[in-house]
PDB file of N, H, CA, C and O in Angstrom:
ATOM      1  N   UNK A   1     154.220  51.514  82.678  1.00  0.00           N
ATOM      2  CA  UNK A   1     152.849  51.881  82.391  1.00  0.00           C
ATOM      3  C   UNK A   1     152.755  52.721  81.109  1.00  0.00           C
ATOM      4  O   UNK A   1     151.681  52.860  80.524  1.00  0.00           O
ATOM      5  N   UNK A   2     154.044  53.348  80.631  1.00  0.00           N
ATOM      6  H   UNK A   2     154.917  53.235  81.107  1.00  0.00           H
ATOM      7  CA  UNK A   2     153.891  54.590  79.919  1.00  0.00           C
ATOM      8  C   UNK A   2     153.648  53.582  77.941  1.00  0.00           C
ATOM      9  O   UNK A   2     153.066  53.880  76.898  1.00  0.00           O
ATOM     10  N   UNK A   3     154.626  52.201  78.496  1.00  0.00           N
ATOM     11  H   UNK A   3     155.098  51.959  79.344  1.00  0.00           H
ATOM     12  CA  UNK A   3     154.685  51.716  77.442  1.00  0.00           C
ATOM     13  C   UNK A   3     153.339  51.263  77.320  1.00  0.00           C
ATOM     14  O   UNK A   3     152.858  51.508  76.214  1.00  0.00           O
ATOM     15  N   UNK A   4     152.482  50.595  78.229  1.00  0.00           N
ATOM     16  H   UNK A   4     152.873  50.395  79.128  1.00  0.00           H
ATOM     17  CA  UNK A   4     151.220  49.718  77.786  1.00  0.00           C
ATOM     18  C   UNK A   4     150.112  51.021  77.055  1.00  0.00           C
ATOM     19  O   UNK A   4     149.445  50.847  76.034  1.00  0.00           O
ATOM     20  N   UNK A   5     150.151  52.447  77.973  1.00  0.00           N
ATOM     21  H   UNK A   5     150.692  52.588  78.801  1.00  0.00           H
ATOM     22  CA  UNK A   5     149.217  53.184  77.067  1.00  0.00           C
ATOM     23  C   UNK A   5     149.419  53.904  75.663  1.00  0.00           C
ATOM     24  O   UNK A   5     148.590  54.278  74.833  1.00  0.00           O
ATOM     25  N   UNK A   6     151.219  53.986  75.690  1.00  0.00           N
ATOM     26  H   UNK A   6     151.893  53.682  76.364  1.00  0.00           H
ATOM     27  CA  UNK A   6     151.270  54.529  74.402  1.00  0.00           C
ATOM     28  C   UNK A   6     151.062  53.841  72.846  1.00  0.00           C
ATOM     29  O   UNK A   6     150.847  54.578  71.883  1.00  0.00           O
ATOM     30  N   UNK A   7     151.131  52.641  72.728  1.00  0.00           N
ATOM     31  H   UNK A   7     151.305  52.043  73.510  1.00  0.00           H
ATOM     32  CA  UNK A   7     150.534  51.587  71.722  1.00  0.00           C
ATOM     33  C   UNK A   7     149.720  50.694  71.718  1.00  0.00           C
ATOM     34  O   UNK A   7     149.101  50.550  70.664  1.00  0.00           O
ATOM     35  N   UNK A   8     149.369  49.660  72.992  1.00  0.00           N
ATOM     36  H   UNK A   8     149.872  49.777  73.848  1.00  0.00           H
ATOM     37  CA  UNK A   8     148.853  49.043  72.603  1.00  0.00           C
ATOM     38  C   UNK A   8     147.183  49.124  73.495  1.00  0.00           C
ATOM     39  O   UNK A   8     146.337  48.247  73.318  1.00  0.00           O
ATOM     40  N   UNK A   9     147.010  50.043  74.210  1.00  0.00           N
ATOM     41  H   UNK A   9     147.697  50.755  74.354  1.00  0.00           H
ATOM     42  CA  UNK A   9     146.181  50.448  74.423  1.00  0.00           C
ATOM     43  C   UNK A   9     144.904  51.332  73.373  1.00  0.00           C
ATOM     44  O   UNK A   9     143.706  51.052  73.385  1.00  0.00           O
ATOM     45  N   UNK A  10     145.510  52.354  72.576  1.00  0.00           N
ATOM     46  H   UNK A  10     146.483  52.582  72.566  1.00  0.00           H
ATOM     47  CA  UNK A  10     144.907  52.883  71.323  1.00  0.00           C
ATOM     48  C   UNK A  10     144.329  52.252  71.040  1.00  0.00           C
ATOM     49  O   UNK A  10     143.100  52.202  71.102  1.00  0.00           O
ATOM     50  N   UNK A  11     145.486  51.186  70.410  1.00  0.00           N
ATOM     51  H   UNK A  11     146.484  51.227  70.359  1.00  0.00           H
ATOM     52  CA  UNK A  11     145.415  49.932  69.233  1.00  0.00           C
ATOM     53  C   UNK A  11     143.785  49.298  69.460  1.00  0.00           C
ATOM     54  O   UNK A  11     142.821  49.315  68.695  1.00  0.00           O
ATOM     55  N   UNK A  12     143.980  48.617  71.162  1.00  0.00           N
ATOM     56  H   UNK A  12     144.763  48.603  71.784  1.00  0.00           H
ATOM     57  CA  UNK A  12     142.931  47.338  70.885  1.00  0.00           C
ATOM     58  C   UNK A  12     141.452  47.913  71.399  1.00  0.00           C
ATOM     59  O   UNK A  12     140.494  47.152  71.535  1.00  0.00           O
ATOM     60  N   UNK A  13     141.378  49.303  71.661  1.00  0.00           N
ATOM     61  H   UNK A  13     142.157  49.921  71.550  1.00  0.00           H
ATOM     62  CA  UNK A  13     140.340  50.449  71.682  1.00  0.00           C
ATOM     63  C   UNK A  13     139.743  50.619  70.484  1.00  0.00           C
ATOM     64  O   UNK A  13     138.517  50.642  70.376  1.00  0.00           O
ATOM     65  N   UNK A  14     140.874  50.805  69.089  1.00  0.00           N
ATOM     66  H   UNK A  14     141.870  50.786  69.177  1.00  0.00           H
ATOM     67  CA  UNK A  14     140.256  51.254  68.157  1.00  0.00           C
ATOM     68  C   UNK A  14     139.778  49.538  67.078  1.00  0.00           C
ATOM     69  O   UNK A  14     139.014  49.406  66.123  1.00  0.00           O
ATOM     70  N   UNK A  15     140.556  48.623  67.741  1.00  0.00           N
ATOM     71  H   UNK A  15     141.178  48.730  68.517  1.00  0.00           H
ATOM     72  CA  UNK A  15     140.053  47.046  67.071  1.00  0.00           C
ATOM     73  C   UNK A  15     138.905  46.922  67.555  1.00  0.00           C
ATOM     74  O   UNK A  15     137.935  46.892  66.797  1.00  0.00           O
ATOM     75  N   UNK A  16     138.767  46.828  68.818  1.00  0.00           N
ATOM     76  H   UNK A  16     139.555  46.852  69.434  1.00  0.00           H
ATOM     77  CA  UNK A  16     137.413  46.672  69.990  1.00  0.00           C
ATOM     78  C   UNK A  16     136.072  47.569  68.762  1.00  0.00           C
ATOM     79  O   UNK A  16     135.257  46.894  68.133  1.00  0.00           O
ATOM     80  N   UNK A  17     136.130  49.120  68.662  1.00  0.00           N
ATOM     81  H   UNK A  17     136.792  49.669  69.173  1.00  0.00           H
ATOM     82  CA  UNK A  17     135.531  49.702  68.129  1.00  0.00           C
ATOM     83  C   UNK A  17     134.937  49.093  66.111  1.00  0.00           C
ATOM     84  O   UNK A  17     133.898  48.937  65.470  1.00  0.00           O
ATOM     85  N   UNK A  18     136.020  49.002  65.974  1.00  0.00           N
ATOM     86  H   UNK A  18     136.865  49.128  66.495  1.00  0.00           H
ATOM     87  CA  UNK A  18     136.169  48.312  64.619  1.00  0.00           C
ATOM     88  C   UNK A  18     135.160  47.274  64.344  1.00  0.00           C
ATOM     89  O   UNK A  18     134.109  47.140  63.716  1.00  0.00           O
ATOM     90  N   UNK A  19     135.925  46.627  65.069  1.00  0.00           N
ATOM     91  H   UNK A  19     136.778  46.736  65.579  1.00  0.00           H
ATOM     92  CA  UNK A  19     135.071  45.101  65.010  1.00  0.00           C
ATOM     93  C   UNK A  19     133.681  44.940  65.235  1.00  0.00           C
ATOM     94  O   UNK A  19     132.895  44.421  64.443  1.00  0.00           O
ATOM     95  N   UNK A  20     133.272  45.656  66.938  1.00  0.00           N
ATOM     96  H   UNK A  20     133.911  46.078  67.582  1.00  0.00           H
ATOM     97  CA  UNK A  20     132.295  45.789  67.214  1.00  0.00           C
ATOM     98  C   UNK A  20     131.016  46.339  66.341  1.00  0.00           C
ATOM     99  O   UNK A  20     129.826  46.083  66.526  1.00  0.00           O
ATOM    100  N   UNK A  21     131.680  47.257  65.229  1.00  0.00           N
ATOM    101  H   UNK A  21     132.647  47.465  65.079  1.00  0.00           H
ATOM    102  CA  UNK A  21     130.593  47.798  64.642  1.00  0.00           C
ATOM    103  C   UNK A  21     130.710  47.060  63.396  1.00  0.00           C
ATOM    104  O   UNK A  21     129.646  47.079  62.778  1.00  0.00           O
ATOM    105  N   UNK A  22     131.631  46.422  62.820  1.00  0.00           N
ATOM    106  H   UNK A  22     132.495  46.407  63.322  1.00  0.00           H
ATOM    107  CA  UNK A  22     131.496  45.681  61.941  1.00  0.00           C
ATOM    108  C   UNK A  22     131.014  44.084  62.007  1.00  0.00           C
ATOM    109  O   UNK A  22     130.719  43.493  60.968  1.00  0.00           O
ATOM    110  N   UNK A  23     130.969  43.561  63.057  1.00  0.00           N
ATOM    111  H   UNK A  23     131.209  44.041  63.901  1.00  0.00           H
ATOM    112  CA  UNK A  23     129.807  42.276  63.856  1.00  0.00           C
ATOM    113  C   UNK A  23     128.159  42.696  63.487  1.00  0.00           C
ATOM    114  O   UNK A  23     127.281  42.202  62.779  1.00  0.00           O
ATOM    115  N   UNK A  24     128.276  43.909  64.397  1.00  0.00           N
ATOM    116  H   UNK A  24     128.990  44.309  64.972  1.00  0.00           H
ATOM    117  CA  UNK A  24     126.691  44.468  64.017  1.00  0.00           C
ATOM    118  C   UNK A  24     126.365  44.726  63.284  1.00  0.00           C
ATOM    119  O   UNK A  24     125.146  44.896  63.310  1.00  0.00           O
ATOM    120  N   UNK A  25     127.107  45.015  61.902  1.00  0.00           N
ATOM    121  H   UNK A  25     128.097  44.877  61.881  1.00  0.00           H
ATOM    122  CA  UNK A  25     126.744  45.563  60.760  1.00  0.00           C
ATOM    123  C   UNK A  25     126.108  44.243  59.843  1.00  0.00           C
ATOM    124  O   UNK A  25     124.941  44.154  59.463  1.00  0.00           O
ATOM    125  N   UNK A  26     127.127  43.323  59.616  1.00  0.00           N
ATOM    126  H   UNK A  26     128.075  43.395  59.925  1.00  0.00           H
ATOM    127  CA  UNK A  26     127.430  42.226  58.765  1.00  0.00           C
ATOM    128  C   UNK A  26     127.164  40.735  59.411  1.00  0.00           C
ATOM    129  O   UNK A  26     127.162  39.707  58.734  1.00  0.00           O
ATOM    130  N   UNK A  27     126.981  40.777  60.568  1.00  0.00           N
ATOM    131  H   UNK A  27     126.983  41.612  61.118  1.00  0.00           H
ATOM    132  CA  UNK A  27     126.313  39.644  61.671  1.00  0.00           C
ATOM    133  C   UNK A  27     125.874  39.598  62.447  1.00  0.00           C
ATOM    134  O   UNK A  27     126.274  39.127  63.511  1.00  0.00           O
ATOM    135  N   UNK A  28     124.283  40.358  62.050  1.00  0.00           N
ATOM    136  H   UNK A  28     123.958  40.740  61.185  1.00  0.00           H
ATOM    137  CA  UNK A  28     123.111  40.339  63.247  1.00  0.00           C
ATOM    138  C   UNK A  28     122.863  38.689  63.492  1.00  0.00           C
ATOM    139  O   UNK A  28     122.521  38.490  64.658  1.00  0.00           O
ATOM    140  N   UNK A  29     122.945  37.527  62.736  1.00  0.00           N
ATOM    141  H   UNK A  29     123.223  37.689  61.789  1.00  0.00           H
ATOM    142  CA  UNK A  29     122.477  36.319  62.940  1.00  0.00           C
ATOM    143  C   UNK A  29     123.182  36.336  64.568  1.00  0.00           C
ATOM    144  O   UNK A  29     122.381  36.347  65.503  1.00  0.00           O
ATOM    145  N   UNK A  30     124.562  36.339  64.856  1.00  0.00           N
ATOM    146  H   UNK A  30     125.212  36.330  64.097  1.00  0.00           H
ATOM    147  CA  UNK A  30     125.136  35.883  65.948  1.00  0.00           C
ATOM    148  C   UNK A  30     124.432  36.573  66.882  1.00  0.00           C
ATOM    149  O   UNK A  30     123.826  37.588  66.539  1.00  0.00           O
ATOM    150  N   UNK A  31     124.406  36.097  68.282  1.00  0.00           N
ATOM    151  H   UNK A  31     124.899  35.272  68.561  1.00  0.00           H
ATOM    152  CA  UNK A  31     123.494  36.921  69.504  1.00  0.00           C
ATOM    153  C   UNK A  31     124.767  37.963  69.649  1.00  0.00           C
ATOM    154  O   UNK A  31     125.905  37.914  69.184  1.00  0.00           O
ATOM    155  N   UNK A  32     124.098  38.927  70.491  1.00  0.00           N
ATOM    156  H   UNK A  32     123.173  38.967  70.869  1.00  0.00           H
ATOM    157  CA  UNK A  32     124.931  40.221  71.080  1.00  0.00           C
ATOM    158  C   UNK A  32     125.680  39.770  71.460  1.00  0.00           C
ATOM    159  O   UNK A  32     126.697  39.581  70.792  1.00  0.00           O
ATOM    160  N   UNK A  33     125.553  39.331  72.838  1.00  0.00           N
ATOM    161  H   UNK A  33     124.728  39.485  73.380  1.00  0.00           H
ATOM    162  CA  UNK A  33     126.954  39.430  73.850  1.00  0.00           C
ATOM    163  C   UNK A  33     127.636  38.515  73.356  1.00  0.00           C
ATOM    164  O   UNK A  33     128.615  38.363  74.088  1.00  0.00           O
ATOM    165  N   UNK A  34     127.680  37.324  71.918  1.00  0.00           N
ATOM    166  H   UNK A  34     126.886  37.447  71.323  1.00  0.00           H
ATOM    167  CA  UNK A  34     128.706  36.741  71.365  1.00  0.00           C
ATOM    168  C   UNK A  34     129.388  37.628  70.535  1.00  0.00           C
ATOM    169  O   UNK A  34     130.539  37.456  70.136  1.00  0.00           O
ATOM    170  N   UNK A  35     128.764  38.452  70.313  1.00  0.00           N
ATOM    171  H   UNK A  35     127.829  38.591  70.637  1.00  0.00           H
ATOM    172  CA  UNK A  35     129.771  39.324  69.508  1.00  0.00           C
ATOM    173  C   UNK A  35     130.361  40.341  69.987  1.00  0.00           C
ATOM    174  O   UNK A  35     131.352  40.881  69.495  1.00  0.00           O
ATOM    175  N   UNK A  36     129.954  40.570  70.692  1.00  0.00           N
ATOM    176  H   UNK A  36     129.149  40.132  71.092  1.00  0.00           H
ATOM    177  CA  UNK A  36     130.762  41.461  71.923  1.00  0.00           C
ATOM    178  C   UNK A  36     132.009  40.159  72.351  1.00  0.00           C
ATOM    179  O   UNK A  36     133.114  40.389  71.860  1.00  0.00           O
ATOM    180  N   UNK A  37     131.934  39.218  72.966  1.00  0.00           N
ATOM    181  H   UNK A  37     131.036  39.031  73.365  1.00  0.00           H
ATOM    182  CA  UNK A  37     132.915  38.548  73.524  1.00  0.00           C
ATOM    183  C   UNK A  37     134.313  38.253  71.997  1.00  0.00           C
ATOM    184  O   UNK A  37     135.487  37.885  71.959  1.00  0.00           O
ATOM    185  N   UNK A  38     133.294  38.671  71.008  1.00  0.00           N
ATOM    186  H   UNK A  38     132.340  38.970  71.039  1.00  0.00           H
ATOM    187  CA  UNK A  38     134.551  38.246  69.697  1.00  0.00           C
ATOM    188  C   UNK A  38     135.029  39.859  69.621  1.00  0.00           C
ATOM    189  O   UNK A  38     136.070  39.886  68.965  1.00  0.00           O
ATOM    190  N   UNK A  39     134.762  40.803  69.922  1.00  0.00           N
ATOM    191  H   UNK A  39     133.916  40.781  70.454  1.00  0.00           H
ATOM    192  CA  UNK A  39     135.348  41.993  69.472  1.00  0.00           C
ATOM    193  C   UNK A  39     136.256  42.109  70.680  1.00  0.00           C
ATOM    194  O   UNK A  39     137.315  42.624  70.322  1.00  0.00           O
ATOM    195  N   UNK A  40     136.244  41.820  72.010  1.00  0.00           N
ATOM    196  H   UNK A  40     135.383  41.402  72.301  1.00  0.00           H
ATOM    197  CA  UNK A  40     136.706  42.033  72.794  1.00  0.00           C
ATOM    198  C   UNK A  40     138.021  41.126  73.344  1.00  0.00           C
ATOM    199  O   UNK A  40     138.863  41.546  74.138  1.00  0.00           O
ATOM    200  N   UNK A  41     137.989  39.440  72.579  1.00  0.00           N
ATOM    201  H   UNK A  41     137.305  39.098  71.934  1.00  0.00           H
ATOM    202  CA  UNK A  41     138.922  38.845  72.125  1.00  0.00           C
ATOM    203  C   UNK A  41     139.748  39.943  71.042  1.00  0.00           C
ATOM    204  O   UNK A  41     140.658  40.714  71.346  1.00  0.00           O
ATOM    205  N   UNK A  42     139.182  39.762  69.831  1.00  0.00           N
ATOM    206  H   UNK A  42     138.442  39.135  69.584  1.00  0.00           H
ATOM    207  CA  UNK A  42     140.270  40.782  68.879  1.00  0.00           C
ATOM    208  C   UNK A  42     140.490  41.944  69.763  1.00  0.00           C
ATOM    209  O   UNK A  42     141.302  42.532  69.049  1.00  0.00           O
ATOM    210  N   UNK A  43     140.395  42.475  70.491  1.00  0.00           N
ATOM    211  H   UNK A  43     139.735  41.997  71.070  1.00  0.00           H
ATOM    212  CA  UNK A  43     140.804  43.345  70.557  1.00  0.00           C
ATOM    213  C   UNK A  43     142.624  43.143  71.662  1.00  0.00           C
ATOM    214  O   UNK A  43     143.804  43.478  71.560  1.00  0.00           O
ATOM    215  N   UNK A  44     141.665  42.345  72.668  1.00  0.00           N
ATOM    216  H   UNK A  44     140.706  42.072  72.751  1.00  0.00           H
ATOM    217  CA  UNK A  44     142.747  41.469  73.531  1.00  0.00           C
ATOM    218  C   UNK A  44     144.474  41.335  73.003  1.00  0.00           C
ATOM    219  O   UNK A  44     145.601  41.581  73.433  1.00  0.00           O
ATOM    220  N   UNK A  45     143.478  40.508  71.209  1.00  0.00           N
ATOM    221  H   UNK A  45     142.563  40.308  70.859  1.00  0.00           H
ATOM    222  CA  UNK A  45     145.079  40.219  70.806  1.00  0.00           C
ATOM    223  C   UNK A  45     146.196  40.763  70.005  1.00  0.00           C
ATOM    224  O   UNK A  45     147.369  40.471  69.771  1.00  0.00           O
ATOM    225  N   UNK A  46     144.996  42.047  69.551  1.00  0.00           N
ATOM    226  H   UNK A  46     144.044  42.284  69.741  1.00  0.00           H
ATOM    227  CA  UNK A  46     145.558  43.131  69.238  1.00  0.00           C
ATOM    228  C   UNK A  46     146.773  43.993  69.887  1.00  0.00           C
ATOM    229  O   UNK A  46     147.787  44.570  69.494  1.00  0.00           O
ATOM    230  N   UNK A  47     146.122  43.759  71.047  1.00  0.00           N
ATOM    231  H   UNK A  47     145.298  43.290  71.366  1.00  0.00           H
ATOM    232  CA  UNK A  47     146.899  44.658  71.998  1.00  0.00           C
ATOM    233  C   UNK A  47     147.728  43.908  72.748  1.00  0.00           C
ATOM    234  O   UNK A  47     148.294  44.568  73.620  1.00  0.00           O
ATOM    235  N   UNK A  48     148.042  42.594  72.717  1.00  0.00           N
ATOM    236  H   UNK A  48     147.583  42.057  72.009  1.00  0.00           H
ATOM    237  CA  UNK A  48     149.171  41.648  73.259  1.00  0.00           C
ATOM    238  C   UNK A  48     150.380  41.801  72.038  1.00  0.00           C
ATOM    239  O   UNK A  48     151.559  42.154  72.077  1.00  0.00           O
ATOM    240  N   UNK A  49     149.571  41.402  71.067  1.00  0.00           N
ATOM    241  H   UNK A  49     148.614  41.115  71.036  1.00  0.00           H
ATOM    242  CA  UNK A  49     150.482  41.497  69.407  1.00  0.00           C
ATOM    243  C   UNK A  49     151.359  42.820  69.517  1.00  0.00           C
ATOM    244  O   UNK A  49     152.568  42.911  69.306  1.00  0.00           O
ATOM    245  N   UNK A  50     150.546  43.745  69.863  1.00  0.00           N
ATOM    246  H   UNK A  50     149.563  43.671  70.034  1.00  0.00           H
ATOM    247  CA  UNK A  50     151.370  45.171  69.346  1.00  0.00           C
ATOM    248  C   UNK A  50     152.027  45.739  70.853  1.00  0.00           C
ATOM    249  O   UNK A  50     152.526  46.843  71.074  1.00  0.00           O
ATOM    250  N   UNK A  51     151.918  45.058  71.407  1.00  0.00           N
ATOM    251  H   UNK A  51     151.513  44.162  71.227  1.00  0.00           H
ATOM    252  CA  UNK A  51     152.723  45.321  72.769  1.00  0.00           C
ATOM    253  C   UNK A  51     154.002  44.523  72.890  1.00  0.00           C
ATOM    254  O   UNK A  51     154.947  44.858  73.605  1.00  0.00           O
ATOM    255  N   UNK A  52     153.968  43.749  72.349  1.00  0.00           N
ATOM    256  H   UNK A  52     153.200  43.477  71.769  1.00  0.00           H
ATOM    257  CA  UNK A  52     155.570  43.291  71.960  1.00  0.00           C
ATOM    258  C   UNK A  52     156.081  43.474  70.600  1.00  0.00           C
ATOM    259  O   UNK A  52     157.224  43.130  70.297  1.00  0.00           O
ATOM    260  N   UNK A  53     155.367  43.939  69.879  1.00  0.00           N
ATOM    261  H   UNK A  53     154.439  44.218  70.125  1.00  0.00           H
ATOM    262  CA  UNK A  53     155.811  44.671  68.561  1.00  0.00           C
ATOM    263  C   UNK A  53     156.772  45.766  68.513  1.00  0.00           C
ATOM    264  O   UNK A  53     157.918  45.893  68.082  1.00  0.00           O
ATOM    265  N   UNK A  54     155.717  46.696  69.240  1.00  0.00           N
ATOM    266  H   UNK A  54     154.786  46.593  69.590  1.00  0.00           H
ATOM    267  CA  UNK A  54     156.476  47.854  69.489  1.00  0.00           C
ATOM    268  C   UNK A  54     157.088  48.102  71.181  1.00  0.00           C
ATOM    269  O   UNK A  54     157.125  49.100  71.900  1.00  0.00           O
ATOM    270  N   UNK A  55     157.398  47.079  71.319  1.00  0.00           N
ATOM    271  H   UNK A  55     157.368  46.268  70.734  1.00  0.00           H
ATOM    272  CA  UNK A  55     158.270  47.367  72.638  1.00  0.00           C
ATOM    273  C   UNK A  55     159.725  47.982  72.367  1.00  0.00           C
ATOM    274  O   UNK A  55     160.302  48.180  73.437  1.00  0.00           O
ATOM    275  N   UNK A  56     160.425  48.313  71.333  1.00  0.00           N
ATOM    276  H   UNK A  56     159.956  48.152  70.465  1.00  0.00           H
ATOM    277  CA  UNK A  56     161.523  49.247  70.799  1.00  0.00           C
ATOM    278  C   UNK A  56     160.833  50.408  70.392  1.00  0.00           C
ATOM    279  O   UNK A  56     161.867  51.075  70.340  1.00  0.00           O
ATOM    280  N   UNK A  57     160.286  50.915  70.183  1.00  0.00           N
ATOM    281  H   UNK A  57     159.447  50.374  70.226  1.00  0.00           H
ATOM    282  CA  UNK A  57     159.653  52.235  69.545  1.00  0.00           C
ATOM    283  C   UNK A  57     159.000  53.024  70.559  1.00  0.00           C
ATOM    284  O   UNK A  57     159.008  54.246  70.412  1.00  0.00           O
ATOM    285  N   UNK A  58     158.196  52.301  71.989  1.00  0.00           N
ATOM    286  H   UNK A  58     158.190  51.308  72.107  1.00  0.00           H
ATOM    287  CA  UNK A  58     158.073  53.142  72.636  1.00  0.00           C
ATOM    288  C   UNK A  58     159.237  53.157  74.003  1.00  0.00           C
ATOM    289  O   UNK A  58     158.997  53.932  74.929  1.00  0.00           O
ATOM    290  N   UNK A  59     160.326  52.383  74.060  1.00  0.00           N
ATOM    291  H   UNK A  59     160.522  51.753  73.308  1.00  0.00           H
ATOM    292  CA  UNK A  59     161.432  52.833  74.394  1.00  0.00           C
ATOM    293  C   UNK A  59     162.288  54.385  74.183  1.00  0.00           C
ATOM    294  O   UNK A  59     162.860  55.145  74.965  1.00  0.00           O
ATOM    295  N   UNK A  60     162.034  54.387  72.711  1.00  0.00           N
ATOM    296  H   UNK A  60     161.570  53.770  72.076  1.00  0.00           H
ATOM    297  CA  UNK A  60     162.545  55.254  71.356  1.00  0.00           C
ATOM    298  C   UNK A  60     161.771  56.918  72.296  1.00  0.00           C
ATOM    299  O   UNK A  60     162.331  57.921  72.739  1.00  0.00           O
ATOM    300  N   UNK A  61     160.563  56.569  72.265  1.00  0.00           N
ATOM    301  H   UNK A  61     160.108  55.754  71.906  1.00  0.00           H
ATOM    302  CA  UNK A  61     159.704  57.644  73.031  1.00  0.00           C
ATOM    303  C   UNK A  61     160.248  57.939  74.283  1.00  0.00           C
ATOM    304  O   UNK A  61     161.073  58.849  74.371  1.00  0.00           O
ATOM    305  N   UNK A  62     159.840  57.179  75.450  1.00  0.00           N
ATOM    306  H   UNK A  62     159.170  56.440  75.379  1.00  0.00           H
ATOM    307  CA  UNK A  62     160.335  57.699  76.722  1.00  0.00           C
ATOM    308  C   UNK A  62     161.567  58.201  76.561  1.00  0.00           C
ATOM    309  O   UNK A  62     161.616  59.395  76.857  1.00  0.00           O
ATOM    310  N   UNK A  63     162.923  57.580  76.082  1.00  0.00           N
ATOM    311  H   UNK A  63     162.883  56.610  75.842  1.00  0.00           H
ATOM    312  CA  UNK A  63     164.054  58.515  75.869  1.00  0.00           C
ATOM    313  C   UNK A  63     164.032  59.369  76.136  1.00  0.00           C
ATOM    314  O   UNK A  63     164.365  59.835  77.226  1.00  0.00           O
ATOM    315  N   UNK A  64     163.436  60.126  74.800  1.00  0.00           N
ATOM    316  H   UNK A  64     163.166  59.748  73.914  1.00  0.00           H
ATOM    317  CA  UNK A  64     162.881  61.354  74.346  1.00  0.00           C
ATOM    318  C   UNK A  64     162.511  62.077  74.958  1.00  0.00           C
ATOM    319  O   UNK A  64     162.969  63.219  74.917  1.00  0.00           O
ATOM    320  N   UNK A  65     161.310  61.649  75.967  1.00  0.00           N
ATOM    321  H   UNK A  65     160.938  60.722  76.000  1.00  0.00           H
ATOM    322  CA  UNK A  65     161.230  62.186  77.009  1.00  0.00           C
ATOM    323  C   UNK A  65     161.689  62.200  77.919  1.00  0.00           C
ATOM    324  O   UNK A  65     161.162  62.974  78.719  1.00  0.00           O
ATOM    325  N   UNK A  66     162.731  61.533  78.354  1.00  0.00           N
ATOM    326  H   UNK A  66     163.159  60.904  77.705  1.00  0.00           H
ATOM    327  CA  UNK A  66     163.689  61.656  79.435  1.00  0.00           C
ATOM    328  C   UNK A  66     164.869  62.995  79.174  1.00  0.00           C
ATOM    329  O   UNK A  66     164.950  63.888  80.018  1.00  0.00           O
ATOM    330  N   UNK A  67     165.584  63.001  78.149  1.00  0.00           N
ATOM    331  H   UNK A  67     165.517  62.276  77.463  1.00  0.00           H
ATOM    332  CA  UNK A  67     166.224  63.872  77.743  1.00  0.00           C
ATOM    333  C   UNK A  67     165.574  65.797  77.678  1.00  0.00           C
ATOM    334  O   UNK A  67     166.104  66.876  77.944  1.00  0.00           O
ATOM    335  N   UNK A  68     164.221  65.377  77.187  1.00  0.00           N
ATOM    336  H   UNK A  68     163.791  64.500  76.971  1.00  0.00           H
ATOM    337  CA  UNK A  68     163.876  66.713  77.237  1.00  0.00           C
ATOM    338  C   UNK A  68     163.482  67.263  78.813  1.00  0.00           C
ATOM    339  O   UNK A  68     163.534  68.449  79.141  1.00  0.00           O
ATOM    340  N   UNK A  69     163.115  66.243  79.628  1.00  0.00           N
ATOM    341  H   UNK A  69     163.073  65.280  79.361  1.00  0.00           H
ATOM    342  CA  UNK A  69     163.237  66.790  80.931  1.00  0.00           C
ATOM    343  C   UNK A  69     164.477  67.334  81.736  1.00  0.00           C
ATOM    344  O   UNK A  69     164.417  67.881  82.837  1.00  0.00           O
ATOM    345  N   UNK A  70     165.732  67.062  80.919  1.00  0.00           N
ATOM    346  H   UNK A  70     165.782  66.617  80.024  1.00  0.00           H
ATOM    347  CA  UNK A  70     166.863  67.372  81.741  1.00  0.00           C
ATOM    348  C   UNK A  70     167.585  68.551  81.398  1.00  0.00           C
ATOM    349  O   UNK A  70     168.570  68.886  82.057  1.00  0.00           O
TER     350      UNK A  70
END
């Protein structure tokens, strides 16, 4: 669990956010909840992408924290 919130959770929070306001900004033509369903895709694959990206790095972390608990 520690791995899914430490990267790729952020990640497709801050794509979700991104996107979302950049749809509304630059493509009122599209209806709402289509652009909601496209920010919420990117965000999806954001956070699949960077969850096997960094599946060594937040290894690298827990360590870290394993060691300092002992």
């Amino acid at each position: 669990m520690k791995r899914l919130v430490l990267f790729p959770l952020p990640i497709a929070i801050i794509v979700y956010l991104m996107a979302n306001g950049w749809l509304n900004k630059y493509y009122t033509d599209i209806e709402p909840n289509i652009r909601t369903y496209i920010a919420i895709g990117a965000a999806l694959v954001s956070g699949v992408i960077s969850y096997f990206l960094f599946k060594d790095d937040s290894d690298k972390f827990n360590s870290a924290d394993d060691s300092r608990k002992k």
